[in-house]
N, C-alpha and C positions, 0 to 999 in steps of 0.2 A: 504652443502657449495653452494655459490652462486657465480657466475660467470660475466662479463661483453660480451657481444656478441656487434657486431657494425654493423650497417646497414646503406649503403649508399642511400640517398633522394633524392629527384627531385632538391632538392637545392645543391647537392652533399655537404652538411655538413653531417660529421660523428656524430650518437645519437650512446648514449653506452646507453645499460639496466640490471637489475641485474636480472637472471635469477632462479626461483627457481630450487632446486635441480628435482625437478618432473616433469618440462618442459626440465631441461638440459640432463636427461632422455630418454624423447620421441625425444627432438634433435639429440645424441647420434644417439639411433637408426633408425631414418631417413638415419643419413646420413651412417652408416654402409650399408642401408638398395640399399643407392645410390652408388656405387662404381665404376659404369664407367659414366663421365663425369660431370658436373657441375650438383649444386644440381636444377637450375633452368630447366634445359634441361635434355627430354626422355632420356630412356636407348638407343637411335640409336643418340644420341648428338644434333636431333633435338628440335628448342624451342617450349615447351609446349605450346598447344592450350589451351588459356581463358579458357575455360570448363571442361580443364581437371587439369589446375593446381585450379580452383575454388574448381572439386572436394577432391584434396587433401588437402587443407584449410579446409574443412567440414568434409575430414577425421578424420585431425589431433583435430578438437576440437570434436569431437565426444569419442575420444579414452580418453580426459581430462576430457568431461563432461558427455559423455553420451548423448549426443545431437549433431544435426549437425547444425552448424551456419556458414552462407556463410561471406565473409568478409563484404559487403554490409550491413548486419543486425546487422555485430558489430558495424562498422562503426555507424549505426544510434541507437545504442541500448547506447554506448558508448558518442557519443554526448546526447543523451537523457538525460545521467544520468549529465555531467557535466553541462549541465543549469537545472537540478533540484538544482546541490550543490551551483548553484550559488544562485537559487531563494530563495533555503533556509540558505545562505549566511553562508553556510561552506566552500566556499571559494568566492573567490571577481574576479572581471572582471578581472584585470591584470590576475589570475594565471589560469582562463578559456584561456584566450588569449594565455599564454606559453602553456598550453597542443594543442590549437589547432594549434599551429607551430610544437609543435613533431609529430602534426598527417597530418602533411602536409597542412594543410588548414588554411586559411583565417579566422580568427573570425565571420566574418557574413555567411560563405561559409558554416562552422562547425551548427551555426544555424539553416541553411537551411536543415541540418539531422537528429536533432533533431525532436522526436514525440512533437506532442504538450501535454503541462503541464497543469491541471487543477489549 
């Protein structure tokens, strides 16, 4: 079963996403895993230091892939592939442009993350 989660953005509009059953999973028990204080902030309720919540992001896809991917390399692994779909025009500019407002950025910002394409 797949689920809706919501996440609030720099633009503070609410994106809903459908979750697989196998991410809502390792969600679960995260958050079991967190039981005093916010899931953002250490077990003493202070906020996670840059470094150490990076390394739970590289936890967390380690434990899905078996690899550790920092958010940065999604970030640029993920724009990479959407101006390949564009190059290879499986999808078209309009619908690169709506993914790159889900991902928080600018069309040409998103670009700039992007490997470059042969």
């Amino acid at each position: 079963m797949e689920y809706s989660i919501s996440l609030e953005q720099k633009t503070k509009e609410i994106q809903r996403f459908n979750v697989p059953n196998e991410l809502d999973d390792l969600i679960k028990d995260y958050i079991e895993e967190r039981k005093t204080g916010s899931l953002l902030l250490d077990n003493k309720n202070k906020e996670y230091e840059i470094t150490t919540l990076r390394i739970h992001i590289m936890k967390i896809f380690n434990k899905i892939y078996d690899i550790s991917f920092s958010g940065l390399e999604l970030r640029n692994y993920y724009s990479t592939y959407i101006n390949y779909l564009v190059k290879k025009k499986k999808i078209n500019i309009e619908e690169h442009r709506e993914i790159c407002d889900k991902m928080n950025d600018s069309y040409e910002e998103n670009k700039k993350y992007a490997y470059l394409l042969d």
